[in-house]
VOZA-599382 format. One record per atom (N, C-alpha, C, O): residue in one letter; atom name; z, x negated, y negated. Coordinates in steps of 0.05 Angstrom, whole numbers, always signed. Example, Ala and Ser with C-alpha at 12.3 -4.5 7.8 and 13.67 -1.06 7.14 Angstrom:
<sites>
 residu atome     up   east  north
      A     N   +156   -264   +114
      A    CA   +156   -246    +90
      A     C   +156   -264    +66
      A     O   +169   -285    +66
      S     N   +142   -257    +45
      S    CA   +143   -273    +21
      S     C   +157   -258     -1
      S     O   +161   -268    -23
</sites>
This chain:
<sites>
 residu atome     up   east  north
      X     N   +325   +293    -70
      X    CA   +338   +294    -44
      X     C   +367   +299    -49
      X     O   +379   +286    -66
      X     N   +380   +316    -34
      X    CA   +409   +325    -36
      X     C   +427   +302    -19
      X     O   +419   +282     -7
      X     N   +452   +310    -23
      X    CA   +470   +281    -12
      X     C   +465   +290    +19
      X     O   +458   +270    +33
      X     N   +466   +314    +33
      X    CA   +474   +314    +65
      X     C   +435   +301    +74
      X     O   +432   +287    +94
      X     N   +412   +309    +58
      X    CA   +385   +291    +65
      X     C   +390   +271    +68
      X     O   +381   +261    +89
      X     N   +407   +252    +50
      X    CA   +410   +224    +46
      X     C   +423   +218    +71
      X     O   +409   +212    +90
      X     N   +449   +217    +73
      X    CA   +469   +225    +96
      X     C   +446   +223   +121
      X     O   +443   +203   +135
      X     N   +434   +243   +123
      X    CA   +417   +249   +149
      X     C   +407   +224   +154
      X     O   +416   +211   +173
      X     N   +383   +213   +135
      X    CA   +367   +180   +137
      X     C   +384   +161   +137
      X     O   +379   +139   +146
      X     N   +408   +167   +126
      X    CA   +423   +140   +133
      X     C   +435   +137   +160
      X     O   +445   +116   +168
      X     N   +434   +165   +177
      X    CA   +454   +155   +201
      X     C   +437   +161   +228
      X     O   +444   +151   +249
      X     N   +412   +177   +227
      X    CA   +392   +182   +246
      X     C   +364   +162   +245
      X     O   +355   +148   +228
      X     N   +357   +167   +270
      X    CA   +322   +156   +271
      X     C   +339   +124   +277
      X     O   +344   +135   +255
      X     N   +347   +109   +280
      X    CA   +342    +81   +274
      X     C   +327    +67   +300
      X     O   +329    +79   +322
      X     N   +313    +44   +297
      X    CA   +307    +34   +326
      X     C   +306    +12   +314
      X     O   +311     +7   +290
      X     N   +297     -6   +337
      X    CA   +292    -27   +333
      X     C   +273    -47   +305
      X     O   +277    -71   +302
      X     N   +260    -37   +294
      X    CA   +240    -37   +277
      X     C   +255    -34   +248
      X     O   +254    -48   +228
      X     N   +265    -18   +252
      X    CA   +286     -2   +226
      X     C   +304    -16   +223
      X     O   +310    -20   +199
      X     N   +320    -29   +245
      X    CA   +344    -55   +245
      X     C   +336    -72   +243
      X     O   +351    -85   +229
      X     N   +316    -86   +250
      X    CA   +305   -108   +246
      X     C   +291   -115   +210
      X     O   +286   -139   +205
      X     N   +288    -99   +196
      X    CA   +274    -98   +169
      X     C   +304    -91   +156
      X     O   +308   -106   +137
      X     N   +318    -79   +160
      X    CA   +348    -81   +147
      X     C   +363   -107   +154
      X     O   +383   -116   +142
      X     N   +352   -115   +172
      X    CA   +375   -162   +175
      X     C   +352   -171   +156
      X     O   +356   -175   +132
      X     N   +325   -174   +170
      X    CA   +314   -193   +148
      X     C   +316   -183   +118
      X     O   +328   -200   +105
      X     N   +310   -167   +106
      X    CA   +319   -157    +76
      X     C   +348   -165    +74
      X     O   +353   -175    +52
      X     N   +366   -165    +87
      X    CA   +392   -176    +78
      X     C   +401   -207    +75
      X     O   +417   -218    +60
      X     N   +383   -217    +96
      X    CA   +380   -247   +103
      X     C   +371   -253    +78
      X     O   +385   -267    +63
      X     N   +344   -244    +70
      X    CA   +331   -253    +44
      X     C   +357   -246    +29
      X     O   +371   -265    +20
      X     N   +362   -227    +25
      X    CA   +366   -225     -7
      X     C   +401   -248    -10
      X     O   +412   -255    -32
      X     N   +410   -254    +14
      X    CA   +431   -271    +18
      X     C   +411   -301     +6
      X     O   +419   -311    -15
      X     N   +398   -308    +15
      X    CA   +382   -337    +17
      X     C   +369   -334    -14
      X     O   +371   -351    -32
      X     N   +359   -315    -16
      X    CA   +346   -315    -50
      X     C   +383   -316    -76
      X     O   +382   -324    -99
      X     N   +407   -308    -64
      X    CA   +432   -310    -83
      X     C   +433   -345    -84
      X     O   +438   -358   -104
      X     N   +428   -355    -63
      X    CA   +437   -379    -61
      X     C   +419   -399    -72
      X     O   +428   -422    -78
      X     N   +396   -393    -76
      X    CA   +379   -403    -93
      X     C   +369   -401   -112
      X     O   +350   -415   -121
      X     N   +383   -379   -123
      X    CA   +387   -364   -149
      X     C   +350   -360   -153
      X     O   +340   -362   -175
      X     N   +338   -355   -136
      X    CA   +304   -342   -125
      X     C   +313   -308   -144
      X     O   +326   -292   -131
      X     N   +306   -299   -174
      X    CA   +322   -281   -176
      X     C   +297   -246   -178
      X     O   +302   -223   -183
      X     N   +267   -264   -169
      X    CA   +240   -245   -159
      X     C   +237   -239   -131
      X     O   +222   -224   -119
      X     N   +258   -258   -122
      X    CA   +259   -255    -86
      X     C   +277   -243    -76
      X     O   +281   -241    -52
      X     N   +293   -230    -96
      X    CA   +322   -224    -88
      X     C   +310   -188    -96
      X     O   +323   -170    -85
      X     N   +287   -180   -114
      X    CA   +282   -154   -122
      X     C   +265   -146    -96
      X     O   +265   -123    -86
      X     N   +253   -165    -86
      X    CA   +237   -158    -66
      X     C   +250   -156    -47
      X     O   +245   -134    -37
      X     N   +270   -172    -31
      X    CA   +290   -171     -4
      X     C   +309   -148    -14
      X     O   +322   -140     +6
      X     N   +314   -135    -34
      X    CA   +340   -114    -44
      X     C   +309    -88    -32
      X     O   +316    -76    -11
      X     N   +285    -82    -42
      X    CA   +278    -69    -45
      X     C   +267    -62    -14
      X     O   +263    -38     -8
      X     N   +264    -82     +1
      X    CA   +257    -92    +35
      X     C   +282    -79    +47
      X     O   +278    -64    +66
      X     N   +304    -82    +41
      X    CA   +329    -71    +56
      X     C   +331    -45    +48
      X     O   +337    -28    +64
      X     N   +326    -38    +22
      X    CA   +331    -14    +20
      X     C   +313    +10    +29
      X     O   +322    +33    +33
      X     N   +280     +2    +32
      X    CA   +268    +20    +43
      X     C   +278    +23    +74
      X     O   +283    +46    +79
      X     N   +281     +9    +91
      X    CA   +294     +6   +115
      X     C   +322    +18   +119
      X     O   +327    +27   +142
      X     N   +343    +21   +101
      X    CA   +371    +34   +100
      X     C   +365    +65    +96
      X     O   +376    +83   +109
      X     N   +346    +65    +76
      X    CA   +339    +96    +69
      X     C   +315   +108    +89
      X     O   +308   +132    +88
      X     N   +306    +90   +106
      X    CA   +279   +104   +119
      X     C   +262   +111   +105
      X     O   +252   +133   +111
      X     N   +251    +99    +85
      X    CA   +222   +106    +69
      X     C   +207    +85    +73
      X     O   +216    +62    +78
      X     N   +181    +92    +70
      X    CA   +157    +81    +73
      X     C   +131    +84    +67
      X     O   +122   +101    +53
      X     N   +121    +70    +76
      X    CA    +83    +89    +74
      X     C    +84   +114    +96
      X     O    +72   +135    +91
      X     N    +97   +109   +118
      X    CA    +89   +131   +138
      X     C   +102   +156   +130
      X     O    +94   +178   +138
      X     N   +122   +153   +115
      X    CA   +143   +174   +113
      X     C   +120   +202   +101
      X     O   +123   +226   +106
      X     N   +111   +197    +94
      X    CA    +93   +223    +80
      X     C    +71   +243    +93
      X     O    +61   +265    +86
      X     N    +67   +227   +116
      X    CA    +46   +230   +139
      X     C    +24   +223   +138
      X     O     +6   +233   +151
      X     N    +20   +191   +113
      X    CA     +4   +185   +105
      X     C    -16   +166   +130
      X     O    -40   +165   +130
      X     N     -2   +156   +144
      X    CA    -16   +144   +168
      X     C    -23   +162   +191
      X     O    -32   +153   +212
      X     N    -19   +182   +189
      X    CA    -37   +204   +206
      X     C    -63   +215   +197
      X     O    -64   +233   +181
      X     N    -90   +200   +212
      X    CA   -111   +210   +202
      X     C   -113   +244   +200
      X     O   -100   +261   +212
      X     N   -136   +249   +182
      X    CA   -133   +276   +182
      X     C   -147   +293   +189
      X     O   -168   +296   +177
      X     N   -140   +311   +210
      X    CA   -161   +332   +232
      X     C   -159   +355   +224
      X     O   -138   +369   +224
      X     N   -191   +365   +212
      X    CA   -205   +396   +206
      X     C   -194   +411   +234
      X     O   -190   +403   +257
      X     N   -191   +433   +222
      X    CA   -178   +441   +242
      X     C   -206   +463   +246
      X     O   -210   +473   +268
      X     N   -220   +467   +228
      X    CA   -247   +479   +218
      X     C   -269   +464   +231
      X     O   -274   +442   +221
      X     N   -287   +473   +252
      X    CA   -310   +467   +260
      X     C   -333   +478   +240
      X     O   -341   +501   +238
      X     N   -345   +451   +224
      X    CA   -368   +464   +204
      X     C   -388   +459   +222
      X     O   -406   +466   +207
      X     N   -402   +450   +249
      X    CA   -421   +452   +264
      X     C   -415   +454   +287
      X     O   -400   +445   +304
      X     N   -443   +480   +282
      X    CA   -437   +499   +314
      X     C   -456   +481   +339
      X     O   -477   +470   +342
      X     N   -431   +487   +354
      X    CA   -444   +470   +388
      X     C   -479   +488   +397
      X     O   -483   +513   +395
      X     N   -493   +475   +404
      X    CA   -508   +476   +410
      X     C   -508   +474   +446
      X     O   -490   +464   +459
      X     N   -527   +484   +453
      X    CA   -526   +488   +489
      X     C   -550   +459   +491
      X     O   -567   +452   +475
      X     N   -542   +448   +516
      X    CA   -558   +432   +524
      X     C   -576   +441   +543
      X     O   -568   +452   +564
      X     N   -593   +438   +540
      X    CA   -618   +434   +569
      X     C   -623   +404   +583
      X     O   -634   +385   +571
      X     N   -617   +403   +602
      X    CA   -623   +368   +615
      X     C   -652   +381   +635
      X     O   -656   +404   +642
      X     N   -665   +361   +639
      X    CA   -691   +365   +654
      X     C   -692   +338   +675
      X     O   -685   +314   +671
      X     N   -702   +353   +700
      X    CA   -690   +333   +732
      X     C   -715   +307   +722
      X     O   -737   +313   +713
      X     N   -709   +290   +725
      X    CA   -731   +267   +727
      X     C   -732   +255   +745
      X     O   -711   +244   +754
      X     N   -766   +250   +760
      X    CA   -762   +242   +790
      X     C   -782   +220   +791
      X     O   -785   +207   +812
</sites>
């Protein structure tokens, strides 16, 4: 990734979700210094930082199931019959 990509994720997209996972990752990794917690502090550093940079699981389009755009079976015509 080039510096103006980086630039871009660091200053666009944010919402609520995105700010909210950037305090708690900072919260932690403040509360893991003070308890010198120093496996909680890799995990809250690594929590803030996916959230500062905007990466994730979704980032890849990996949570978008995936649609054939290819019909491998052909529609068939229905016949319905009146029942009385």
């Amino acid at each position: 990734m080039n510096a103006s990509g980086l630039l871009y994720n660091l200053t666009n997209h944010w919402g609520f979700a995105r700010a909210l996972r950037l305090i708690l990752g900072l919260m932690m990794a403040w509360q893991s210094v003070l308890t010198q917690e120093w496996l909680v502090l890799a995990l809250a550093l690594s929590f803030a930082g996916m959230a500062l940079f905007g990466i994730g699981a979704c980032n890849s389009g990996a949570c978008v199931p995936y649609r054939s755009s290819v019909s491998t079976a052909e529609t068939e015509e229905v016949e319905y019959e009146e029942v009385r």
